[in-house]
C-alpha positions as CSV (number, residue, x, y, z in Angstrom):
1,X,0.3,-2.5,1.0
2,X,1.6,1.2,0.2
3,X,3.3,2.5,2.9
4,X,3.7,6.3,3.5
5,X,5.6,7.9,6.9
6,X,8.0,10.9,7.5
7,X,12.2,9.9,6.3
8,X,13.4,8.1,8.7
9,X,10.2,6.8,10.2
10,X,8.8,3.8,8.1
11,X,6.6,1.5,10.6
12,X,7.3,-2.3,10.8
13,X,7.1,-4.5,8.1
14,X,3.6,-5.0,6.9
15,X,4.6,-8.8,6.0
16,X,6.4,-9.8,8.6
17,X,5.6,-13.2,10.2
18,X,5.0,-13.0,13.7
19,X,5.3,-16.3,15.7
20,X,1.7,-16.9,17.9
21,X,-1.6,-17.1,17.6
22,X,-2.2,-13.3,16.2
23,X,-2.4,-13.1,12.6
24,X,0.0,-11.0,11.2
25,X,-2.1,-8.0,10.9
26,X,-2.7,-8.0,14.1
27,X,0.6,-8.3,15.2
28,X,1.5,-5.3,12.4
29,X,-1.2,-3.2,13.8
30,X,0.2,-3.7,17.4
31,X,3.8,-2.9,16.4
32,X,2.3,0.4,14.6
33,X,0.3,1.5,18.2
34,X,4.2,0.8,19.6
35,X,5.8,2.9,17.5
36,X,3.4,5.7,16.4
37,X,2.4,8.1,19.2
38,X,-1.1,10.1,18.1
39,X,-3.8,8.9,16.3
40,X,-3.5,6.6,13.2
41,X,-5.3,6.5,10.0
42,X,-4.7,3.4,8.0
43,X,-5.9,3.1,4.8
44,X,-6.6,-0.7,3.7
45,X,-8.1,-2.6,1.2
46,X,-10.5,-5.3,1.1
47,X,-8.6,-8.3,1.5
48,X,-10.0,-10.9,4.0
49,X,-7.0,-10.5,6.1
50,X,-8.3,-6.7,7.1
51,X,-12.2,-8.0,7.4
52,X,-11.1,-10.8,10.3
53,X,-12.7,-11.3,13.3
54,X,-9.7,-10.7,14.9
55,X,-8.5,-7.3,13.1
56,X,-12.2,-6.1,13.5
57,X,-12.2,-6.8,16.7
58,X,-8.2,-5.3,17.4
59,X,-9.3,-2.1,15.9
60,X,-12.8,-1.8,17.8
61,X,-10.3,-1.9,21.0
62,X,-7.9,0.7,20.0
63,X,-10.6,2.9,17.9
64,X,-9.3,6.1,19.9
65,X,-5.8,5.9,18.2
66,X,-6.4,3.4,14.6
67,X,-8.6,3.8,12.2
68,X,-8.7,2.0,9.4
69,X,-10.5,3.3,6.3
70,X,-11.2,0.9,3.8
71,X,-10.5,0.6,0.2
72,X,-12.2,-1.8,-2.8
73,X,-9.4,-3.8,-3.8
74,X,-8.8,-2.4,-6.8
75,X,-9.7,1.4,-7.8
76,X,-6.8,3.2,-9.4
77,X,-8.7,6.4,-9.1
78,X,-8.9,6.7,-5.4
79,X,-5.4,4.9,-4.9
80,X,-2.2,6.3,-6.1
81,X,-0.1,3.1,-5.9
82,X,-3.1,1.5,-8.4
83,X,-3.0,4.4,-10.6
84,X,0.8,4.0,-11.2
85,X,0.6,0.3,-11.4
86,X,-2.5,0.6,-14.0
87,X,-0.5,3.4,-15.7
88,X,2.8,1.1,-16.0
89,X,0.9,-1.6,-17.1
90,X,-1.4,0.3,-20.1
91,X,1.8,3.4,-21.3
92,X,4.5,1.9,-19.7
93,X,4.3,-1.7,-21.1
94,X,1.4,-0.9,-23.6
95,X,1.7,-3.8,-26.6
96,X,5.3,-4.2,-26.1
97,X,6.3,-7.5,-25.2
98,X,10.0,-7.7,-24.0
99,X,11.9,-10.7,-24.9
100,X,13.7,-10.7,-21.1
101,X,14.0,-9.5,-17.8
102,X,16.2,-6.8,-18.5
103,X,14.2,-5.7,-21.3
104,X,11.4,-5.3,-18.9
105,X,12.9,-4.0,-16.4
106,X,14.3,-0.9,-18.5
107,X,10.7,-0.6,-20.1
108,X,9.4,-0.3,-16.5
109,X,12.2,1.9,-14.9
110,X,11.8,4.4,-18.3
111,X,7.9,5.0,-17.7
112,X,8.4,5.7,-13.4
113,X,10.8,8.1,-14.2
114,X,9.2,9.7,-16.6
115,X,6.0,9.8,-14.0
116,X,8.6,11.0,-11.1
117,X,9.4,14.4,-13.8
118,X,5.5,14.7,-14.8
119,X,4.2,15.3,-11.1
120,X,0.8,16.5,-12.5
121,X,-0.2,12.9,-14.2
122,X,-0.4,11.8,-11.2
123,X,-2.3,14.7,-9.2
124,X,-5.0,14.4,-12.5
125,X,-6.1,10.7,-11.0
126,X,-7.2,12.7,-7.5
């Protein structure tokens, strides 16, 4: 899950596992009402996790405050962290195959920053 909030301001861990009978999306989207005041506009994808009974029936509750718009699972043109994964994975990596994890890594590393410089890539996938 991409998460995107003012410095200073990132909401709860997304992952965290919450002791209790509330799934931990639940219990994420709970902690987000805590600590967000105003009206909150989560974008989601279609894991089974976010199509619960339970989450379905958190967010009808608190449907003044959360809303949760929902994503397919994968589309790299209407999700920037998609589109940079799909682009490390096609330019960045291409058909080299490194030998090791450092290889990799500075494969990987080289392509982001090059994509941190080159701002208007990115904006072309809107």
């Amino acid at each position: 899950m991409g998460k995107s909030a003012p410095p200073g301001r990132q909401p709860a861990d997304a992952h965290a596992q919450v002791p209790g009978s509330a799934p931990p999306c639940v219990a994420f989207l709970q902690r987000l009402l805590k600590q967000i005041a105003g009206k909150i506009y989560l974008i989601v994808y279609g894991h089974l996790v976010h199509k619960s009974g339970k989450a379905r029936r958190f967010e009808d509750q608190h449907r003044l405050r959360l809303r949760q718009i929902r994503m397919p699972g994968y589309c790299p043109e209407l999700n920037p962290d998609e589109w940079l994964n799909q682009g490390v994975k096609t330019n960045g990596l291409g058909k080299s195959r490194p030998t090791n994890r450092t290889k990799l890594v500075a494969i990987v590393r080289t392509h982001v920053n090059r994509r941190q410089k080159q701002p208007q890539v990115c904006d072309a996938a809107r």
